[in-house]
N, CA, C and O atoms as a GROMACS GRO file, in nm:
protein
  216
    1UNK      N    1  10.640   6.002   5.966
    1UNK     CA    2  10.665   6.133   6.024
    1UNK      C    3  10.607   6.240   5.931
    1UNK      O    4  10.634   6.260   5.812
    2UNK      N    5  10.529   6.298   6.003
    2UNK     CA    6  10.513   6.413   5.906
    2UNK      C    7  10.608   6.580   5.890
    2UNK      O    8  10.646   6.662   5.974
    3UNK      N    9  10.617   6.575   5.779
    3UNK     CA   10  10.720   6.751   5.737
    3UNK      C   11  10.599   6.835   5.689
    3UNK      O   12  10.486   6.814   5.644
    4UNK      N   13  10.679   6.942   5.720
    4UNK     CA   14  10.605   7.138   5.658
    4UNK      C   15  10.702   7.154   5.535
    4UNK      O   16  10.815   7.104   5.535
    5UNK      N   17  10.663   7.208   5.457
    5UNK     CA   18  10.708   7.265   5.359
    5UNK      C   19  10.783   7.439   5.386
    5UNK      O   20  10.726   7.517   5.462
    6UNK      N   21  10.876   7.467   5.335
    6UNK     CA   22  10.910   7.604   5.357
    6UNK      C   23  10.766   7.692   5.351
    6UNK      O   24  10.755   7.778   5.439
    7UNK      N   25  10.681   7.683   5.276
    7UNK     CA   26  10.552   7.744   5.194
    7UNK      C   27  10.459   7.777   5.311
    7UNK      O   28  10.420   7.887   5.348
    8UNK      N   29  10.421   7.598   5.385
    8UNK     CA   30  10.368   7.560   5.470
    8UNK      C   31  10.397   7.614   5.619
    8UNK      O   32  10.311   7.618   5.707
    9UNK      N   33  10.509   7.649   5.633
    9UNK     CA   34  10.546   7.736   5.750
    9UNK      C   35  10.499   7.904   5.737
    9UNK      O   36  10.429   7.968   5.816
   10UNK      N   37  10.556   7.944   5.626
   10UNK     CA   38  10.542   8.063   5.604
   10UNK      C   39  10.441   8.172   5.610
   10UNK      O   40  10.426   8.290   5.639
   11UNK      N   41  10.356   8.026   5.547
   11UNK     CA   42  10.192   8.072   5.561
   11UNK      C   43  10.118   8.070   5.689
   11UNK      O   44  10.015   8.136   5.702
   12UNK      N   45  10.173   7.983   5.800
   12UNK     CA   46  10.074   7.954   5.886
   12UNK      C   47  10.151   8.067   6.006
   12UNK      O   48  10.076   8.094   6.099
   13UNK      N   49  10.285   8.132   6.011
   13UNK     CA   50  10.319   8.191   6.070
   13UNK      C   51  10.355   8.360   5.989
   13UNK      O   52  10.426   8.450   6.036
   14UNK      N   53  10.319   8.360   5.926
   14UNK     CA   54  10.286   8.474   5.779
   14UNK      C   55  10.438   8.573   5.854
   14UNK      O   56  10.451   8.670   5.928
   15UNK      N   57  10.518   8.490   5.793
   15UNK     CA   58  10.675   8.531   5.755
   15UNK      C   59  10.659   8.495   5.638
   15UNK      O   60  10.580   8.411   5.594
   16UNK      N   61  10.771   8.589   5.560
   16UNK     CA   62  10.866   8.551   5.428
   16UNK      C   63  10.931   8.397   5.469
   16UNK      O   64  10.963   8.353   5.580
   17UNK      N   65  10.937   8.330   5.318
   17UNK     CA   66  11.028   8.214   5.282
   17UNK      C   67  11.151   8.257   5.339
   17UNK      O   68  11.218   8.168   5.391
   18UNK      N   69  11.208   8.400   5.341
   18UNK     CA   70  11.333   8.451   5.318
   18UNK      C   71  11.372   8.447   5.419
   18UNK      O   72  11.479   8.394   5.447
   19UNK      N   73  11.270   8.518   5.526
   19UNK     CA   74  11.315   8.479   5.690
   19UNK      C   75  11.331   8.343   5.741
   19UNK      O   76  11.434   8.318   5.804
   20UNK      N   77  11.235   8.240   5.720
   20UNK     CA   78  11.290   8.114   5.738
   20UNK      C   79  11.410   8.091   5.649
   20UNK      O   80  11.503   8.041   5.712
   21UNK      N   81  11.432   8.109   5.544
   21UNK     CA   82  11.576   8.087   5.495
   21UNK      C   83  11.698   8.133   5.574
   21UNK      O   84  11.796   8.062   5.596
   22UNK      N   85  11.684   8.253   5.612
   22UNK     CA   86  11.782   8.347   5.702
   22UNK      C   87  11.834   8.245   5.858
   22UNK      O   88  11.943   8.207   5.900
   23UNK      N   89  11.676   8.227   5.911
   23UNK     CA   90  11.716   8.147   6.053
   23UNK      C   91  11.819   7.996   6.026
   23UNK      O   92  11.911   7.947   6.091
   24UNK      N   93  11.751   7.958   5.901
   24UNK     CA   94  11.809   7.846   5.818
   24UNK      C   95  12.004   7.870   5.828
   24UNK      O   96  12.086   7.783   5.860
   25UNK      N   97  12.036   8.039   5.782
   25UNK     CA   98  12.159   8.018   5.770
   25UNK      C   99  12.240   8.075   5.882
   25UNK      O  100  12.363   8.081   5.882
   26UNK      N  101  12.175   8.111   5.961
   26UNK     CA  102  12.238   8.123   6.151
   26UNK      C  103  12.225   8.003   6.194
   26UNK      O  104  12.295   7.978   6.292
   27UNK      N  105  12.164   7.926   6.158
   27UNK     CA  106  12.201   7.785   6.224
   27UNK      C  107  12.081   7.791   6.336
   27UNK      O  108  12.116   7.758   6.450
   28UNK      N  109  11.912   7.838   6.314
   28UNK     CA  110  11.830   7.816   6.420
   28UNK      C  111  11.751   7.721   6.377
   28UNK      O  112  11.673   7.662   6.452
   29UNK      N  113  11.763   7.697   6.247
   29UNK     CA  114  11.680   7.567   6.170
   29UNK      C  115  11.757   7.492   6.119
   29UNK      O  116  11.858   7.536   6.065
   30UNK      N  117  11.726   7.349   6.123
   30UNK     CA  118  11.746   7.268   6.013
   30UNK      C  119  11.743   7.168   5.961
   30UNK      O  120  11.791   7.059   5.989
   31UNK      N  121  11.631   7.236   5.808
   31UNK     CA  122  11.571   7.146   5.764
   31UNK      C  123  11.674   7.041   5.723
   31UNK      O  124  11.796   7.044   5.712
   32UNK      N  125  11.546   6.910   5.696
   32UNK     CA  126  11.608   6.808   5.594
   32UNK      C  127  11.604   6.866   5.420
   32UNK      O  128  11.515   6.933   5.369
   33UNK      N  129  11.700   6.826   5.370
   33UNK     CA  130  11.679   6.832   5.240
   33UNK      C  131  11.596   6.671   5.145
   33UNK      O  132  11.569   6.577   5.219
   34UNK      N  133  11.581   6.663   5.070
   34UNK     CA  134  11.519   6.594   4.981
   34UNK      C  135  11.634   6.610   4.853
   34UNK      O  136  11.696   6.712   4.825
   35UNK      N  137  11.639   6.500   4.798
   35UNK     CA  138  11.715   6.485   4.696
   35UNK      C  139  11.748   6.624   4.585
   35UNK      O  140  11.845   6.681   4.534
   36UNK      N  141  11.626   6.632   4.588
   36UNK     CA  142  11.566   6.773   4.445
   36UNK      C  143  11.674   6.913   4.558
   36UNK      O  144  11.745   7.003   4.512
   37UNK      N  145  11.658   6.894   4.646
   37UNK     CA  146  11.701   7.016   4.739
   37UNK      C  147  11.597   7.061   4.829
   37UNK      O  148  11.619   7.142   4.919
   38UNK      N  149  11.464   7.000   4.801
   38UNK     CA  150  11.368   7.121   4.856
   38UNK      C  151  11.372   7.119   5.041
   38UNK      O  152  11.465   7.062   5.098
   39UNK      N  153  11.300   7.164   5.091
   39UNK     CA  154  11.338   7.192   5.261
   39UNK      C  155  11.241   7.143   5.305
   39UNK      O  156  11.130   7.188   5.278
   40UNK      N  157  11.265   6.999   5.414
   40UNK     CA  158  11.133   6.973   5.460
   40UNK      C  159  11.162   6.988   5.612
   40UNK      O  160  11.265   6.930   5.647
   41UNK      N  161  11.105   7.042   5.693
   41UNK     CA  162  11.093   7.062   5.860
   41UNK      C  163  10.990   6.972   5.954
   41UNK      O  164  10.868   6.960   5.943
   42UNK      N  165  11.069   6.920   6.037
   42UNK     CA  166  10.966   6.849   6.149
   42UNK      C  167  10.925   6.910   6.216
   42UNK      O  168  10.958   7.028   6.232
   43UNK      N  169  10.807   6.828   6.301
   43UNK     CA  170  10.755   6.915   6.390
   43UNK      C  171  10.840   7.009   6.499
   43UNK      O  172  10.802   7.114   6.551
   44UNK      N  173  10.941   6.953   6.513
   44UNK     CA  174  11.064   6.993   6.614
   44UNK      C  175  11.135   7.127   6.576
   44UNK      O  176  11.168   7.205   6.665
   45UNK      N  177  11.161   7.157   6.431
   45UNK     CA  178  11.169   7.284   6.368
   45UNK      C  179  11.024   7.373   6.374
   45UNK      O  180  11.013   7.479   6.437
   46UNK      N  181  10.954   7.331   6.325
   46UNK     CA  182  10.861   7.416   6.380
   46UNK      C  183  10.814   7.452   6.482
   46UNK      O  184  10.734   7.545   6.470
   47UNK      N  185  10.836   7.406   6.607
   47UNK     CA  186  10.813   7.429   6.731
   47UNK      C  187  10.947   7.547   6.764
   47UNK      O  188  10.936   7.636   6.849
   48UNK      N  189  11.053   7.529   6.692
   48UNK     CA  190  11.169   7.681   6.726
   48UNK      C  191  11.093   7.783   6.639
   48UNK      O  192  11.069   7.893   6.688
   49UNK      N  193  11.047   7.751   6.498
   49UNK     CA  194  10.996   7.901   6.447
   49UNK      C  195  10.907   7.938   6.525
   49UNK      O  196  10.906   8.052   6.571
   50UNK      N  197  10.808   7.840   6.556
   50UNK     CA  198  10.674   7.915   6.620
   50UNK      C  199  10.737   7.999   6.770
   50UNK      O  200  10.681   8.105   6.797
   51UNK      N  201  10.822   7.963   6.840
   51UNK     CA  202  10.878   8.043   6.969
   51UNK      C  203  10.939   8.152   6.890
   51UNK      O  204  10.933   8.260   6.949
   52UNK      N  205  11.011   8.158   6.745
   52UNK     CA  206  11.101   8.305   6.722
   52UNK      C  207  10.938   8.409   6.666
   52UNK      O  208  10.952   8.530   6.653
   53UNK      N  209  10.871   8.379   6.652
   53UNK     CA  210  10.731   8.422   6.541
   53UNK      C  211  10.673   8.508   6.620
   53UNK      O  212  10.612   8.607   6.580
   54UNK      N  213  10.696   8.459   6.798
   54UNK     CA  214  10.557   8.534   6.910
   54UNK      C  215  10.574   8.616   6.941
   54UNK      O  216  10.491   8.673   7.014
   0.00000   0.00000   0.00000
């Protein structure tokens, strides 16, 4: 399966990290975490940012 990186979203939909963090804590995303903590998103999360982005 492939994941986006918080970075990787941000950039390709040129939002802040902060706004994906935000949708993150309304409960419109959510990522997997990775041990370390970091945020990885499927294609399935990215298909809700790209609809909040347009």
């Amino acid at each position: 399966m492939h994941y986006f990186t918080i970075s990787d979203l941000a950039q390709e939909f040129d939002v802040s990290t902060r706004t994906i963090r935000y949708y993150e804590e309304r409960g419109l995303l959510s990522p997997i975490r990775t041990e370390s903590g970091q945020r990885l998103y499927t294609k399935k999360e990215r298909a809700k940012l790209s609809r909040k982005s347009v």
